[in-house]
N, C-alpha and C positions, 0 to 999 in steps of 0.2 A: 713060914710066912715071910715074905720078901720084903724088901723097904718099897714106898711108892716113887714108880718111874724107872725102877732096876729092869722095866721091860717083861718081866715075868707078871702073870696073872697072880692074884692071890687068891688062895684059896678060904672059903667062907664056907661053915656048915657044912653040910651033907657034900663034900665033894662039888660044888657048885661054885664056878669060875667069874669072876667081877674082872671087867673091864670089857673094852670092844672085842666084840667077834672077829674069829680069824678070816680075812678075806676070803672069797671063794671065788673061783676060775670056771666057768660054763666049760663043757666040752667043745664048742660051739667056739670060743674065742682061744681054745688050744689049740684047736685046729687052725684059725685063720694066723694065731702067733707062730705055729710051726711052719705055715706056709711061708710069712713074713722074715723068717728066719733064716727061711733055705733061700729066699730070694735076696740075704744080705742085708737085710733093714739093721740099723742099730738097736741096741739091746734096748736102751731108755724109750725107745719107739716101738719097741714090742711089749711094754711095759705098759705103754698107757692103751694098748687091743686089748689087754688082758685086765681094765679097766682100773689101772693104777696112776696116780697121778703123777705127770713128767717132774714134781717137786718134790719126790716121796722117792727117791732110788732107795734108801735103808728099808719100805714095806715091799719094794721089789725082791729086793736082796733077802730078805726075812722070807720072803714065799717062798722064794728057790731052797732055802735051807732045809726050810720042813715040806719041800717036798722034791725029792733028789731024782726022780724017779723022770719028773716034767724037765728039770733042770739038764737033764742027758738029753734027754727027747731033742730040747733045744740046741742041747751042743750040737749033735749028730743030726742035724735038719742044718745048721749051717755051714759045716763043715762040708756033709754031700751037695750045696748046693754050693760054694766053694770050688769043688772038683768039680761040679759041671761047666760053671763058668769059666775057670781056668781052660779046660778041654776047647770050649768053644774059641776064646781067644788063639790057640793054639794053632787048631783047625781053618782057621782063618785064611790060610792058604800062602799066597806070594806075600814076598814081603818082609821085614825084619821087625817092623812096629809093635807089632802085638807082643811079641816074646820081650821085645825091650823094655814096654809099658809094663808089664805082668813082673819082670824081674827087678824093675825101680821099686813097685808097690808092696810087694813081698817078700823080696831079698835083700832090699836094702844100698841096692845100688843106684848110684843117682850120679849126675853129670857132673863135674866139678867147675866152676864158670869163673874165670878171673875176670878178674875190671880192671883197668889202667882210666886215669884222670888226669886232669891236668888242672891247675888254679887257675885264676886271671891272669890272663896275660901270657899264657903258656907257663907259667912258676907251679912249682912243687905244690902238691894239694895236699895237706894234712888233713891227716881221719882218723878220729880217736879210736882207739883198741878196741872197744867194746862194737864199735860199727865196722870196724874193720873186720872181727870175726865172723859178724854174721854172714859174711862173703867169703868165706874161707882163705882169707887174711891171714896174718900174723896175730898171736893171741898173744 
């Protein structure tokens, strides 16, 4: 028998479990979660299809554990749809935009932007370090 709130049921009597029932997932809102999956929604958003509350991600996370089976389902619904979109942006045609949007968002590459300022009066403009990095400044 477990301490109360260790998250385990305890068990009472005849094999008979005390505490809330395990949520259950309709076929009906797996469906429309794997839809919503492959279309890229956020996970906390496919969370609350599958009638979990957006304040509750640890009874999310607790469903995916005990059931490993939906939890792929979801990975490989996003992932293929993923590759679709990617393909589509690609396919795109003339143009260099697409490929450059796709490789900022995925790869990690992003513009590097300097700032030049000036104080009043044209004089030297001091910025403390910590604002100066977020520009990719001097740290």
């Amino acid at each position: 028998m477990k301490a109360k709130g260790s998250g385990d049921l305890v068990k009472k009597g005849k094999g008979k479990r005390v505490g809330r029932p395990e949520k259950s997932v309709s076929s009906e809102q797996k469906k429309i979660a794997l839809r919503a999956a492959y279309l890229g929604m956020p996970e906390d958003r496919v969370a609350v299809l599958c009638g979990f509350s957006c304040g509750n991600p640890a009874g999310w996370g607790q469903y995916l554990i005990r059931h490993p089976d939906f939890k792929r389902e979801l990975e490989s619904a996003r992932v293929t749809g993923e590759v679709e979109m990617q393909g589509r942006v690609l396919d795109a045609g003339n143009g260099w935009q697409g490929s450059a949007w796709l490789l900022e968002r995925t790869r990690g590459y992003v513009a590097r932007a300097s700032l030049e300022h000036t104080g009043k009066g044209g004089k030297e403009l001091s910025v403390s370090g910590n604002l100066l990095g977020a520009f990719g400044g001097q740290k």
